[in-house]
N, C-alpha and C positions, 0 to 999 in steps of 0.2 A: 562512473556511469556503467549499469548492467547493461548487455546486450543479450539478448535473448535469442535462439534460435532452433528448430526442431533437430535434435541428433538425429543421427542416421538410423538404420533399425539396428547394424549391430549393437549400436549402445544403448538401445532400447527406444520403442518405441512413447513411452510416457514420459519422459525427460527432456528436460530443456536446458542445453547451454548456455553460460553465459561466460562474458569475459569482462573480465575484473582487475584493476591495477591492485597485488598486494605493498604494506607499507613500504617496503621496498624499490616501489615502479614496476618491478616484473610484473609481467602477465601472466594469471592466473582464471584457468578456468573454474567455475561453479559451477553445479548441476542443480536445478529447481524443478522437480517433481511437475506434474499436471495437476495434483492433486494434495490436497492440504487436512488434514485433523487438525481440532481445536488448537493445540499447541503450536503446531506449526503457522497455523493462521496471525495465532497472540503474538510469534514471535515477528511475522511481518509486519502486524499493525502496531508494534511496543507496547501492546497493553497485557493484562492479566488474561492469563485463561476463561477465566469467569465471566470475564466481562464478551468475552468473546461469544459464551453461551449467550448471555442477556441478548446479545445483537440479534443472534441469529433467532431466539423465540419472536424478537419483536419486529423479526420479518427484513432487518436490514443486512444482513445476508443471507446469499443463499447457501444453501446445505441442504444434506438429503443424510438421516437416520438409517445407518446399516447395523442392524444389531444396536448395541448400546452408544455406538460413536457417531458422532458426524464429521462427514467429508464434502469437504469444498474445492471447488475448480480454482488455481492458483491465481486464472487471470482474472476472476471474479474479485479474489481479494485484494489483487493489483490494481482493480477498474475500481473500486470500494477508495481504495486509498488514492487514486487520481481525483476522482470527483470530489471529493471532502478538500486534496489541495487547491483546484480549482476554484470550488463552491466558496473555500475563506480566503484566496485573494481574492476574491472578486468584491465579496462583504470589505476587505480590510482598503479596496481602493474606492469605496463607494463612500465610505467614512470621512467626514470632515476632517482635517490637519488639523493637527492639534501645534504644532510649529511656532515657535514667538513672530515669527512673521505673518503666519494667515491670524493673527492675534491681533497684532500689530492692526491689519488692514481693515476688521470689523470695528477696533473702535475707534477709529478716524472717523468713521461713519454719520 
């Protein structure tokens, strides 16, 4: 589990720590920018760079066009990927069991 937290301003003010077990168990800190480019985005969400474009024309994130690149707020991408976890357990607990038991119970019926 990441833990997030604002560095101090020696370490700059646009940075965010986090602490992380490497494969090891040590603890190991990470640094996560405030700020994201499409690459950086793709590689939080696991998908292709491209696809990260499509998102963002079709309004499902946000970004803002500096010159030729766009950059995004990290926690936007983080808030992006909470709701999507969210949004399909909620779909995948609302779904009927598919279980040889709730099987079972409809066709006694």
């Amino acid at each position: 589990m990441l833990h997030l937290q604002r560095r101090s301003m020696q370490e700059g003010p646009n940075c965010l720590r986090g602490c992380a077990r490497a494969p090891n168990g040590e603890r190991r800190a990470e640094t996560m920018s405030l700020t994201v480019d499409v690459p950086g985005a793709a590689e939080l969400l696991k998908i292709h760079p491209e696809t990260v474009k499509k998102m963002i024309h079709k309004g499902e994130l946000p970004a803002a066009q500096v010159g030729r690149a766009y950059v995004m707020m990290t926690k936007d991408v983080l808030e992006f990927i909470e709701n999507a976890v969210i949004r399909e357990t909620a779909a995948r607990m609302r779904r009927p069991s598919k279980s040889p038991k709730a099987r079972r119970q409809v066709a006694t019926s």
